[in-house]
N, C-alpha and C positions, 0 to 999 in steps of 0.2 A: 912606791906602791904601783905596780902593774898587772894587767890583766893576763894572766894565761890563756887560760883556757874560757874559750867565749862564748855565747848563747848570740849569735846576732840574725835581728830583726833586718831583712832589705827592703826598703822603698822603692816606690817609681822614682823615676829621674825630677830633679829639683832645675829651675833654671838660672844661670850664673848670677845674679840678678836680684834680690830677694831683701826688703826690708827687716820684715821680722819672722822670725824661723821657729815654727812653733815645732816642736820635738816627741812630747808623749808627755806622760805622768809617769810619776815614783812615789816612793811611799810617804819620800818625807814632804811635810805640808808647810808651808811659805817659811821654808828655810832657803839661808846663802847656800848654794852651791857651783862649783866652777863646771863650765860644758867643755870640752876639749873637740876640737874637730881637727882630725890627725889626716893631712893627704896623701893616700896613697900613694901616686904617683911620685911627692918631693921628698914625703919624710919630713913634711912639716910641719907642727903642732902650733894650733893659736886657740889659745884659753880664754874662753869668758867667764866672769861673773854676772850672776841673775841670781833672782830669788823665787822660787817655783809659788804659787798660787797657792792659796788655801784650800785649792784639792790636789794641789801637788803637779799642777801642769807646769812644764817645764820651755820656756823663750827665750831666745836670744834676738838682741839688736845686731843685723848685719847692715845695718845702712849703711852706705858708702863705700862697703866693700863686694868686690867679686869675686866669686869663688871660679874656679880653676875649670875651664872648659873642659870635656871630655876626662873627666877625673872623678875620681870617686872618696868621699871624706865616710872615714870611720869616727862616729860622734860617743860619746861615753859623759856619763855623767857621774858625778863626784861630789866629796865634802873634805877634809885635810885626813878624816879617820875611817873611809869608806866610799863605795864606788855603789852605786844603786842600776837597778834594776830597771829597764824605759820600760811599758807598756803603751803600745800606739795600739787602740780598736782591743781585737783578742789578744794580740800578739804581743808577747813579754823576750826581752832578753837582755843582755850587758851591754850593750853596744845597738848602734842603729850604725848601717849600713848607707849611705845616700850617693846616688850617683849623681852626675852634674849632666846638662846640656845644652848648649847657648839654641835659643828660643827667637826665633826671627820675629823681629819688631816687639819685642816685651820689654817691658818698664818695671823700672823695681817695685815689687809687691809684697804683700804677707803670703807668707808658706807652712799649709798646716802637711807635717810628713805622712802620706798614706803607704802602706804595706801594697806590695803586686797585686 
């Protein structure tokens, strides 16, 4: 199952850094589903598992890991039979956009993703 053709949502810059990565909402409500965050830059895909909110907000745990300075991750959300829809604020598409950039003197944090 792959994405063709895409509707994506872009964010402000995210900093390398980041505990827990809060994404947007979908439709479906406290169901599993995997977040894919695909790097631009490597070509590399690393899948999580979460379970969105009973109104459908959508988190990942990145504790201990750091994402890719000066890079930009393409995120998508998913279930084994369908790929849904993120809505951050108005803004709706297949795919969220997040650019990365290391943040002088930041400490890993929660990150809720805003549009430009």
């Amino acid at each position: 199952m792959e994405l063709i053709c895409t509707t994506s949502i872009v964010t402000r810059p995210v900093q390398t850094c980041i505990a827990t990565l809060t994404i947007g909402t979908i439709s479906a409500l406290s169901t599993n589903v995997f977040v894919r965050l695909y790097n631009t830059a490597t070509g590399r895909t690393v899948i999580y598992t979460t379970t969105t909110s009973g109104a459908g907000l959508v988190s990942v745990d990145l504790s201990g890991t750091e994402l890719l300075e000066k890079s930009t991750y393409k995120i998508s959300v998913n279930t084994l039979s369908q790929y849904y829809d993120i809505a951050i604020g108005s803004n709706t598409g297949n795919e969220v956009i997040m650019p990365v950039e290391r943040v002088s003197g930041a400490i890993e944090g929660n990150v809720t993703l805003q549009t430009l």
